[in-house]
MIFINU-658143 format. One line per 2 residues: number of its first residue (from 1); for each residue x negated, y, z of C-alpha. Coordinates in steps of 0.2 Angstrom, whole numbers. Example, Ala and Ser with C-alpha at 12.3 -4.5 7.8 and 13.67 -1.06 7.14 Angstrom:
1	-62/-22/39 ~ -68/-5/36
***
This chain:
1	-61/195/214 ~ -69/210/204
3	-58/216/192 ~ -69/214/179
5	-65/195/182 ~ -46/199/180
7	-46/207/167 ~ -59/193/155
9	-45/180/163 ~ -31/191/157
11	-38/193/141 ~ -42/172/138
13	-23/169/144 ~ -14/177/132
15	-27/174/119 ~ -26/154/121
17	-6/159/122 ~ -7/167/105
19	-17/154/97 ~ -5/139/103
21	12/148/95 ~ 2/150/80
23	-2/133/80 ~ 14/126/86
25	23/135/70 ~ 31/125/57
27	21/127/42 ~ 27/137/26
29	24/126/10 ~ 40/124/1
31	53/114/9 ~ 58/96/3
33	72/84/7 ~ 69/66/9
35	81/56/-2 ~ 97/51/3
37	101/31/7 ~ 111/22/-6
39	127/16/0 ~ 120/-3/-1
41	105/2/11 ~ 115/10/23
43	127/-7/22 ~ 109/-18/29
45	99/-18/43 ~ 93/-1/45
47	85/13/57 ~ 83/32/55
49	64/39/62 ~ 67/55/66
51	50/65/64 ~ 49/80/79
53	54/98/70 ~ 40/106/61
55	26/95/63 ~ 14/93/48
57	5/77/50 ~ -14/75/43
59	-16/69/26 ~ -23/54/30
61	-25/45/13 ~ -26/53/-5
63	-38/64/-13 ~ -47/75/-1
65	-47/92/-5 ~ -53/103/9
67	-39/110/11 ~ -19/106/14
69	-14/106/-3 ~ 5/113/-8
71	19/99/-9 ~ 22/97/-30
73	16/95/-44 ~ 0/105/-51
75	-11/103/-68 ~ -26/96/-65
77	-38/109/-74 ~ -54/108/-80
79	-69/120/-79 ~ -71/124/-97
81	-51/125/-97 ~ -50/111/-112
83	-35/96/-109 ~ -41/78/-112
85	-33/68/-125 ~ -33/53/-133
87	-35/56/-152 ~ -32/74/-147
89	-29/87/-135 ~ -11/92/-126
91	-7/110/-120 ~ 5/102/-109
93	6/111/-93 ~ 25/120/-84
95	17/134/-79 ~ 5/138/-92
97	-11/130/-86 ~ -19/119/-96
99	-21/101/-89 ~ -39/93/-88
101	-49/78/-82 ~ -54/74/-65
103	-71/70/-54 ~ -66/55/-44
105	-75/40/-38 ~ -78/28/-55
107	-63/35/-65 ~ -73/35/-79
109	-72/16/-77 ~ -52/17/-77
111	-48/32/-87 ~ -43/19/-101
113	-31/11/-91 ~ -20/27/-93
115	-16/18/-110 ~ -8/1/-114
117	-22/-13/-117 ~ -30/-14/-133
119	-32/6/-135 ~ -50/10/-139
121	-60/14/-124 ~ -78/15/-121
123	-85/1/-110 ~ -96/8/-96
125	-115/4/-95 ~ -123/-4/-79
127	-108/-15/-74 ~ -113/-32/-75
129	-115/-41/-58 ~ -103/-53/-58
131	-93/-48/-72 ~ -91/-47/-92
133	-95/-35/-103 ~ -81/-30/-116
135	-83/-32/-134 ~ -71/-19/-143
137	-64/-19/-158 ~ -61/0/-164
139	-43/-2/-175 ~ -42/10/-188
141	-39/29/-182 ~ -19/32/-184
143	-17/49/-195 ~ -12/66/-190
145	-15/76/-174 ~ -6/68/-158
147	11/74/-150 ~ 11/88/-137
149	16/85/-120 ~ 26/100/-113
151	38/105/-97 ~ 32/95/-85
153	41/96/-70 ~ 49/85/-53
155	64/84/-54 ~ 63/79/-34
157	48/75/-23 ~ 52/65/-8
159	38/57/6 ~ 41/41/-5
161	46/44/-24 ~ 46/57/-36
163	54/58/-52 ~ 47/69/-65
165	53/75/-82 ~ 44/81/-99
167	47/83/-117 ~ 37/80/-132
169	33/87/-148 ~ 41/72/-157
171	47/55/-154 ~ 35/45/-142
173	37/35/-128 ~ 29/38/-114
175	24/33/-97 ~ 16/40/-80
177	0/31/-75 ~ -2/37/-55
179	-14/32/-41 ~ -24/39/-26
181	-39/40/-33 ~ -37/36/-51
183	-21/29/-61 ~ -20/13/-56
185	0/8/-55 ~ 11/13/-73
187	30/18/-71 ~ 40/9/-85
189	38/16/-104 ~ 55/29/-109
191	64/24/-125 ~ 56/33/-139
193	62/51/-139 ~ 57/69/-135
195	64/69/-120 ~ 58/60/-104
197	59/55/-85 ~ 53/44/-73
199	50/40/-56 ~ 34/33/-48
201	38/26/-32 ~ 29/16/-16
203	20/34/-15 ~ 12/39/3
205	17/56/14 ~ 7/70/16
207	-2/64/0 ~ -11/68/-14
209	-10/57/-30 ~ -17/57/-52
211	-5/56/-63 ~ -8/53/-82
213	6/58/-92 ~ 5/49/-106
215	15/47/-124 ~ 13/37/-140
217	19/37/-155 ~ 27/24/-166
219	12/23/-177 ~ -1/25/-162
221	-5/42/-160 ~ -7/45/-143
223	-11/61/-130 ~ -11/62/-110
225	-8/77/-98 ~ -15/75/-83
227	-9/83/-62 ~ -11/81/-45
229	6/79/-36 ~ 7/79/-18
231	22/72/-7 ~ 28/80/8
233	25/77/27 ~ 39/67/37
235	51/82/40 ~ 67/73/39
237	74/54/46 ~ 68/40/37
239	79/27/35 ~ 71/7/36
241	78/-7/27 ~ 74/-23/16
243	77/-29/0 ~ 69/-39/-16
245	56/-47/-4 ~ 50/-29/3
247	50/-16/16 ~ 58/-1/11
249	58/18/16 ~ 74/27/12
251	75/12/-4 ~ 56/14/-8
253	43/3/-9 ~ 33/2/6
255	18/-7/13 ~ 16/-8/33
257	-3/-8/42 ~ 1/-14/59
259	-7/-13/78 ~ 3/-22/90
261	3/-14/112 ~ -6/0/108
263	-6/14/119 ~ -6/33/114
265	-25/37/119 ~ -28/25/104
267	-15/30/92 ~ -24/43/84
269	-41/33/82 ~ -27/19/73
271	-18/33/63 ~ -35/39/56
273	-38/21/48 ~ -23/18/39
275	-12/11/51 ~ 5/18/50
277	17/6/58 ~ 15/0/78
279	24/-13/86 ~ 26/-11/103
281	20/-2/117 ~ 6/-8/131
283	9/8/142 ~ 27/10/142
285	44/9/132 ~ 49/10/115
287	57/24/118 ~ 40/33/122
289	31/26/109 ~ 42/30/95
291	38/48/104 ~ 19/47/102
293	19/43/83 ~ 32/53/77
295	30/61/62 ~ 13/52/58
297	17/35/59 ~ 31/24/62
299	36/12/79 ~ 44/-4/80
301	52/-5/96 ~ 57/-20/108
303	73/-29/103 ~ 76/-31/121
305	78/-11/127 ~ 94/-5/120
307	87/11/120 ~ 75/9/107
309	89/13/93 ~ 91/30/98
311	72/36/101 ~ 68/35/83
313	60/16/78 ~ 63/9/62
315	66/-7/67 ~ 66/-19/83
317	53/-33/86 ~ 59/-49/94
319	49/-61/107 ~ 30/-62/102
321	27/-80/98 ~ 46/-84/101
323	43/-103/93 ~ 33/-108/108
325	47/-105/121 ~ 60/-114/112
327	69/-131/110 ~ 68/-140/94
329	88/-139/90 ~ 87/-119/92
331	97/-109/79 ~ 101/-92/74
333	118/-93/85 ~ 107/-95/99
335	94/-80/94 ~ 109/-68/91
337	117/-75/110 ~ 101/-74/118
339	94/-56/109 ~ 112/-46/102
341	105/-35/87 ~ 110/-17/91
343	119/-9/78 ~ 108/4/67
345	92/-3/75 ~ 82/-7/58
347	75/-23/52 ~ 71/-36/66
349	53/-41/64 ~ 45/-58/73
351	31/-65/74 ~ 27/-84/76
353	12/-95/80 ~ 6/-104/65
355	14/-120/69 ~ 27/-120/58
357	11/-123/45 ~ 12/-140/36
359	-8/-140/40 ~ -8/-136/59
361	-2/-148/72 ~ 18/-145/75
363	23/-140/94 ~ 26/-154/104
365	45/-149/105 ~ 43/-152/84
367	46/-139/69 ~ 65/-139/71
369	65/-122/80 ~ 59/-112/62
371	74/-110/53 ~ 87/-101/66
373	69/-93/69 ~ 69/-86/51
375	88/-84/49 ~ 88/-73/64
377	75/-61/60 ~ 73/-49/43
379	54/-47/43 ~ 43/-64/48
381	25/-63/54 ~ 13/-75/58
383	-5/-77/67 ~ -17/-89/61
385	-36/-83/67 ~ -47/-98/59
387	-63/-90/70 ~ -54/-83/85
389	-40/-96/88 ~ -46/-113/77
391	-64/-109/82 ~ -69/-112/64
393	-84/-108/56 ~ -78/-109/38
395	-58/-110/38 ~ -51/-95/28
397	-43/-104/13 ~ -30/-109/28
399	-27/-90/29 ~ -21/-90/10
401	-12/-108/10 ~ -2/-104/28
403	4/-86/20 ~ 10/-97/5
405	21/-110/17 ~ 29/-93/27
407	33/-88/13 ~ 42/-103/6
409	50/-104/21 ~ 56/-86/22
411	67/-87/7 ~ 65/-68/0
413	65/-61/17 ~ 47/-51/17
415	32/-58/27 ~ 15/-53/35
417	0/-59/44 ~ -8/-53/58
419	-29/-54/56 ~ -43/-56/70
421	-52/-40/70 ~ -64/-46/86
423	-68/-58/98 ~ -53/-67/107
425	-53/-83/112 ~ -71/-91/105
427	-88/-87/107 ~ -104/-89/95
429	-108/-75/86 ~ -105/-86/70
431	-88/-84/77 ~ -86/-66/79
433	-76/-58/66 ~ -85/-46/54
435	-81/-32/40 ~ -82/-47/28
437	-72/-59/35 ~ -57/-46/40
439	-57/-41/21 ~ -57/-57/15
441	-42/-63/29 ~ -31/-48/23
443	-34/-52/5 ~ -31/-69/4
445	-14/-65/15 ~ -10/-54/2
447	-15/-64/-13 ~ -4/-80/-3
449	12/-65/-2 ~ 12/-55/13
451	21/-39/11 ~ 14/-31/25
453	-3/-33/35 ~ -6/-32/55
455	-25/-30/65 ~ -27/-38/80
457	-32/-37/95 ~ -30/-18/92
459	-47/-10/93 ~ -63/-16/84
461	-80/-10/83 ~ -86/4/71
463	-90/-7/58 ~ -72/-17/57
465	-63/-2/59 ~ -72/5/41
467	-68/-9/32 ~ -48/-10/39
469	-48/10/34 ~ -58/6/17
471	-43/-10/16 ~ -28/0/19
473	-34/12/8 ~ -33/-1/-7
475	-15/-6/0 ~ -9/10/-1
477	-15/11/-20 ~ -6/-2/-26
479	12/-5/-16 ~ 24/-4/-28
481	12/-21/-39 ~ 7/-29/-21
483	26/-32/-16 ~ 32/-38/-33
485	35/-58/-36 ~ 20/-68/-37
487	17/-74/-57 ~ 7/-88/-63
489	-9/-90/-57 ~ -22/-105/-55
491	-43/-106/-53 ~ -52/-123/-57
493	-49/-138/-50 ~ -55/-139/-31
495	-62/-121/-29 ~ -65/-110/-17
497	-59/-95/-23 ~ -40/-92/-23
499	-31/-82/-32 ~ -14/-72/-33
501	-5/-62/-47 ~ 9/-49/-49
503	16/-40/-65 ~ 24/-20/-61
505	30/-13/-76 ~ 20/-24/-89
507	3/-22/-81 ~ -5/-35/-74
509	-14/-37/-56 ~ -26/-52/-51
511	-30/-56/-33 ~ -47/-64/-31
513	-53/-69/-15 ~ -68/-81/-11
515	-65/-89/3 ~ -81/-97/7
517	-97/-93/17 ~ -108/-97/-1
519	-107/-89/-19 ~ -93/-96/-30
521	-87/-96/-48 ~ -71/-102/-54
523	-63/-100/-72 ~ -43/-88/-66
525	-31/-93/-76 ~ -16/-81/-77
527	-7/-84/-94 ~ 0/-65/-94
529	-15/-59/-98 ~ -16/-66/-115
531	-31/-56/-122 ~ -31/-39/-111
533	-46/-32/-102 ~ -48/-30/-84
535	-56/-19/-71 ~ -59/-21/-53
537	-50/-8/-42 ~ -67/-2/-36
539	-73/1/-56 ~ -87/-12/-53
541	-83/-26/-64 ~ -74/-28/-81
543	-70/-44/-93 ~ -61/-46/-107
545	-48/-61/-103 ~ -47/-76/-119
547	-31/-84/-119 ~ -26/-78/-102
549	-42/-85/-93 ~ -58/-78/-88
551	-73/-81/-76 ~ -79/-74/-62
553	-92/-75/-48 ~ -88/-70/-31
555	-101/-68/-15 ~ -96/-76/-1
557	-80/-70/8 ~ -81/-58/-8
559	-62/-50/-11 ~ -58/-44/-30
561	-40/-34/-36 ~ -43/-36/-55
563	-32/-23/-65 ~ -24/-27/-81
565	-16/-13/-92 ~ 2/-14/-100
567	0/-23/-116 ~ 12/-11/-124
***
């Protein structure tokens, strides 16, 4: 070979090895530690994940900036460098940069959330398909500038939480109102005073969130700072247990989007849609695929490898679809003799078929199998598929009504439901599930109670896989409100749309799902309301409730998530 040749070889070899150490270097942002396990989380089922050393996963969900932006907290600036404020302005900022709006998607249309309902906002012109334009009443002006909002700080910043701290010019009570793309979830309001903290919680790693610091005063003068804040990567063990109805990352709030057998060529395409929990492995063990995902994601590993403790899942899965293998007297004492749980593997998670529905056909061995089913596990699934499994053209409100019977039947343990994402079982392109019809399926699970949300089979066209990025996108907004209690809620006798509610920290979210193939409208009844005004997530439609009750026109298969500020 000429020595040209060996010499342009040479030079690529320790090039390419250059560029690969660079590469494989942790990165330098500031270092944070994940918070600690309480002594009663570490006393329940629980796992570690253990992320591999130095990696900085992607941020997959947030607002985009172009660039990796530094784990903390940072004013949000303006360009003519003034700081919005209602009835005033606010100098707040900790390192002497003045706050100031943002440019997101339709945060005009939510900017007034930031404040409890009933504070004068500006409704937005052009909104009205489907929805009600607000009439405002503008209350007198309260007198006097409005308090300042200073030393704005985190106390801590973890993957999952942060807490924050500030002062005020006076005494004022104040909240932070935080989302990913505008505030959209509220942290409870501090006693009145000048000093304050909080901590906003079900927050996302390797994200980037608004966050409206806000404070009022006894006679209503009010002023908002507003930052970005951005959580750190998985650097450190997480630690998976339950409580309250929930999933919960080292005691936080979380909100699983789960595949089911994937293998790694696929992981990344899943990862880059939202999903950050996978159960199973169809091209190997646990062991390996709590490998693949580490530090982007997280694996739940088969129950039945006594190795998948040790390699880094949160939790364990037992037999898919155990209900259809067992005999009608089988109990949790059989589960725990046939399966042991293996000490420090996490939450057991299980999925059944949907016979245990009061509307589908029991096994013929009967329904007795459901509560050792339930007793034995800590995390209860369920697949329904009204197109791909039914072979029904126009079935979905089973979706909702089945997700209300788990959970029943789960008894505070949290629950989730697995959605048809393509064809299985049934043909017809009638059949064939579509953007809409996923959507709708994963909202009307949610709106029924599910405190996570699986896609199944696990790949889908182009199209679906949009929709289940733009769906998980939603989810992650609003975990800390989608995994509290259900509260009151009710539509018009015999209609298609169905309807779930939640309360976090006084404000007040509405679940709206039109499960039909045709145009429906329904009067929502959700007495917490009272006489607030509410905003779509999306910014698209805004009404003013009357006594708790509003009307709304949905398209078909159309899925709403109505947003209600704190009334105080």
């Amino acid at each position: 070979m000429p020595l040209r040749h060996v010499c342009w070889l040479l030079l690529a070899v320790v090039a390419g090895t250059a560029i690969g150490f660079k590469i494989g270097l942790p990165g330098s942002g500031p270092a944070v530690s994940a918070s600690a396990a309480s002594p009663d989380e570490a006393a329940s089922s629980s796992s570690l994940f253990e992320p591999a050393s130095g990696r900085r996963p992607v941020q997959a969900v947030g607002l985009y900036t172009g660039r990796e932006a530094a784990v903390g907290l940072r004013p949000l600036a303006r360009d003519d460098g003034q700081s919005p404020a209602l009835n005033g302005g606010s100098d707040a900022s900790p390192e002497g940069t003045t706050p100031g709006t943002y440019d997101a998607p339709y945060a005009r249309d939510l900017t007034f959330l930031a404040f409890p309902a009933g504070t004068t906002t500006t409704p937005s012109p052009g909104k009205t398909s489907g929805s009600t334009s607000a009439t405002e009443t503008t209350p007198p002006a309260p007198s006097g500038p409005p308090p300042s909002i200073a030393g704005v700080r985190t106390v801590s910043v973890t993957p999952f939480s942060a807490t924050l701290s500030w002062q005020t010019s006076e005494a004022a009570t104040s909240r932070v109102a935080y989302g990913l793309d505008a505030p959209v979830l509220w942290t409870a309001p501090t006693t009145s005073g000048s000093t304050h903290a909080t901590t906003v919680t079900g927050l996302n790693p390797a994200s980037t969130y608004h966050l409206d610091v806000t404070a009022t005063t006894p006679d209503g003068r009010s002023a908002v700072s507003q930052f970005l804040l951005t959580t750190p990567g998985l650097t450190a063990p997480v630690r998976a247990t339950t409580g309250d109805g929930a999933i919960l990352y080292n005691g936080q709030p979380a909100f699983p989007k789960i595949v089911w057998n994937q293998c790694p060529d696929a992981v990344g395409g899943n990862v880059a849609v939202g999903i950050d929990l996978f159960m199973g492995n169809g091209c190997g063990s646990s062991a390996q695929l709590a490998t693949w995902v580490n530090g982007t994601a997280f694996a739940v590993g088969n129950a039945q490898e006594q190795a998948t403790a040790r390699f880094g899942a949160i939790g364990t899965f037992l037999p898919d679809e155990w209900d259809t293998h067992l005999p009608n007297d089988f109990t949790a004492a059989d589960a725990a003799r046939l399966i042991p749980p293996i000490p420090g593997s996490g939450p057991r998670f299980l999925t059944l078929t949907n016979h245990f529905y009061s509307r589908a056909a029991p096994l013929p061995q009967g329904r007795g199998m459901y509560p050792g089913l339930i007793a034995a596990a800590d995390v209860l699934g369920f697949d329904l598929y009204p197109l791909q499994n039914w072979c029904r053209f126009e079935s979905f409100h089973d979706v909702f009504d089945s997700q209300l019977d788990l959970v029943a039947m789960a008894r505070g343990k949290p629950t989730f439901q697995w959605i048809e994402a393509r064809r299985m079982d049934c043909s017809g392109a009638d059949l064939d599930p579509t953007p809409e019809t996923v959507r709708a399926e994963s909202w009307l699970s949610i709106a029924g109670g599910a405190h996570a949300i699986g896609y199944f089979p696990n790949n889908w066209t182009a199209p679906v896989g949009a929709e289940i990025a733009r769906t998980n996108h939603e989810i992650s907004s609003l975990v800390p409100a989608l995994v509290e209690p259900p509260i009151a809620a009710s539509t018009s006798l015999d209609s298609k749309i169905k309807v779930g509610a939640r309360d976090h920290n006084g404000a007040v979210y509405v679940i709206v799902v039109n499960a039909s193939r045709a145009a429906a409208t329904t009067t929502i009844t959700v007495p917490a309301l009272v006489d607030r005004t509410l905003v779509t997530l999306d910014g698209q439609h805004k009404v003013d409730a009357q006594g708790g009750a509003f009307s709304a026109t949905l398209a078909p298969l159309e899925a709403r998530i109505y947003i209600a500020a704190p009334a105080v």
